[in-house]
C-alpha positions in Angstrom: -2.1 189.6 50.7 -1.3 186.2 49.4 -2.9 182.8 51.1 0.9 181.8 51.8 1.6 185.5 53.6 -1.4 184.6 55.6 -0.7 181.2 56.3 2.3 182.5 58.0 1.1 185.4 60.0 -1.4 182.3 61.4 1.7 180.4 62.4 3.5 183.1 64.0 0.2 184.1 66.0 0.3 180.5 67.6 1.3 179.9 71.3 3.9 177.5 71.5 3.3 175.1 74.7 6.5 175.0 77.1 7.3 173.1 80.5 8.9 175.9 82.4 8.6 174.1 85.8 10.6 170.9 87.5 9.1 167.1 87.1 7.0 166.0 89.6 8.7 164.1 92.5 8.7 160.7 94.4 8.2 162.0 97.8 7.9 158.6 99.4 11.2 157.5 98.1 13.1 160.9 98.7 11.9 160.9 102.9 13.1 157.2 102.8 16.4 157.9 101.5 16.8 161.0 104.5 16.2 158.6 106.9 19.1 157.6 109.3 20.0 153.9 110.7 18.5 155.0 113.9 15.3 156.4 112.2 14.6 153.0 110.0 15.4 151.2 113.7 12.7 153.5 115.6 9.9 153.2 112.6 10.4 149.4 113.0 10.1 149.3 116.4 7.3 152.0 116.7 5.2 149.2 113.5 6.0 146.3 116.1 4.9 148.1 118.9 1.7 149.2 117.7 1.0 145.3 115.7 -1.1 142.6 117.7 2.6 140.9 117.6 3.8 142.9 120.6 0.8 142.8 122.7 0.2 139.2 122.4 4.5 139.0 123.3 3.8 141.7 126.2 1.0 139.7 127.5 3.0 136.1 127.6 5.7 138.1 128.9 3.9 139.4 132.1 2.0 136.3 132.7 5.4 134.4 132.2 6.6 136.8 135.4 3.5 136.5 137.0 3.4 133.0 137.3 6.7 131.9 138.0 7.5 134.8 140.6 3.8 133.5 142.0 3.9 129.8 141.8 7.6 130.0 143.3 8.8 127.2 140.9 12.1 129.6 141.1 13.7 131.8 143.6 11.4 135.0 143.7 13.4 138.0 142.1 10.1 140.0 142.6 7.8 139.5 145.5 4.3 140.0 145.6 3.5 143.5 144.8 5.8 142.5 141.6 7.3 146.3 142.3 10.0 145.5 140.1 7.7 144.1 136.5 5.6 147.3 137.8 9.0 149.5 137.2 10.0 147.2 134.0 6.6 147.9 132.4 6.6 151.7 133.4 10.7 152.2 131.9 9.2 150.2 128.6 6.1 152.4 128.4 8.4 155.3 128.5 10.5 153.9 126.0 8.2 153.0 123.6 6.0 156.2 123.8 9.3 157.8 123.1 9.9 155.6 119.8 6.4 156.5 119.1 6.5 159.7 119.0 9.5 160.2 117.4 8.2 157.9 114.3 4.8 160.2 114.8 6.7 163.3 114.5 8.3 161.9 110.9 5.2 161.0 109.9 4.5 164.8 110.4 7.3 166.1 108.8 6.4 163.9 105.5 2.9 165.1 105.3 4.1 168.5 105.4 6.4 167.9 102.3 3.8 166.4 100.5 1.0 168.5 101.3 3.8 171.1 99.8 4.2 168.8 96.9 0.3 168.5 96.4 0.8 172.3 96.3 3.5 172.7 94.0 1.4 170.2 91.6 -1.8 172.3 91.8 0.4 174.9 90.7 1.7 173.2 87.9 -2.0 172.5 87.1 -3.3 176.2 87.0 -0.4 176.9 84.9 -1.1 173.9 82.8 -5.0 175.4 82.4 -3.8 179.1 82.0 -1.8 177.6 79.2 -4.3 175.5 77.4 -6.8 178.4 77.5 -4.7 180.3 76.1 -4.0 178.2 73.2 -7.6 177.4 73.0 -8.6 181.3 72.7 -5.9 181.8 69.9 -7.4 178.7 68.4 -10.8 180.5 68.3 -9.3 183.6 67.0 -7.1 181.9 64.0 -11.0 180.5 63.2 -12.3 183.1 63.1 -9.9 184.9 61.1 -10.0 181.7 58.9 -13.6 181.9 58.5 -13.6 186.0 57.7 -11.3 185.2 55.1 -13.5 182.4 53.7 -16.4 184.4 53.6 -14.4 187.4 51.9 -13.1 185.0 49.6 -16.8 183.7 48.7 -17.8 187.4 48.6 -15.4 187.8 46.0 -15.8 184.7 44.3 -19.8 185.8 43.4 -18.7 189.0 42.5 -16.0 187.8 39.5 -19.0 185.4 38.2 -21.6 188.1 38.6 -19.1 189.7 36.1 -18.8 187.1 33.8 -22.2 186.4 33.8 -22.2 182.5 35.6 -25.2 182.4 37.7 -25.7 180.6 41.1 -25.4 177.1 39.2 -22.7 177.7 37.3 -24.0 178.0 34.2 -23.7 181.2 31.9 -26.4 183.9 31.9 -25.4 185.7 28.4 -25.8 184.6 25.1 -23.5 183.9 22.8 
């Protein structure tokens, strides 16, 4: 078999790499474009409710009530069991425990899509692996098959110059 037959039943052998599977994607940026008007408006809301912002607001507001339904510097709109800041705060609690929840529940839904990303990439990992071990094992083989044919070919190369009488250096061994 010629060096050029062999050449090319080396190159045939070869695995080829492909990308059979999808790019990787931006989940971030694929949940923020789902979202809807009113589910930007709740996130914001449920960011300012839970931010020092709010509570220091929530706190003026109250003692704001407090003091001028207290100090009577205007007509009292709430006497002093304040019943009516005590339904205000329980109707805003409900509200934003609502908005809360509902930004919560979001948050759920994108760590669900990208702990199913995270598994779609380990996927694409293994596969990458699977792949490269395969191309590393035919690598080993086309070595081995290079180095069997070197050693063949060094086999054969001492037994012509036995033949023709060269020795291990080269140098003729008959007289002439």
């Amino acid at each position: 078999m010629s060096a050029a037959r062999e050449i090319e039943d080396i190159q045939r052998q070869l695995v080829r790499h492909q990308h059979d599977h999808p790019p990787v994607r931006d989940l971030n940026r694929e949940a923020d474009r789902r979202l809807t008007t009113a589910q930007r408006l709740g996130d914001d809301f449920a960011r300012l409710v839970g931010s020092w912002t709010f509570v220091v607001i929530q706190v003026v507001l109250t003692l704001a009530w407090l003091g001028l339904n207290a100090l009577s510097l205007v007509n009292h709109w709430d006497g002093y069991p304040f019943q009516l800041l005590n339904l205000v705060m329980s109707l805003e609690a409900a509200l934003w425990i609502s908005i809360a929840l509902m930004a919560l529940n979001r948050l759920a839904d994108r760590d669900r899509l990208r702990a199913q990303h995270d598994y779609e990439v380990d996927v694409k990992t293994e596969e990458e692996m699977r792949t490269l071990m395969t191309h590393l094992e035919v690598q080993d083989d086309v070595l081995l098959q290079v180095l069997h044919r070197l050693d063949r070919i060094d086999r054969d190369l001492r037994r012509m110059a036995r033949r023709m009488g060269i020795g291990e250096d080269g140098e003729g061994t008959r007289a002439g």
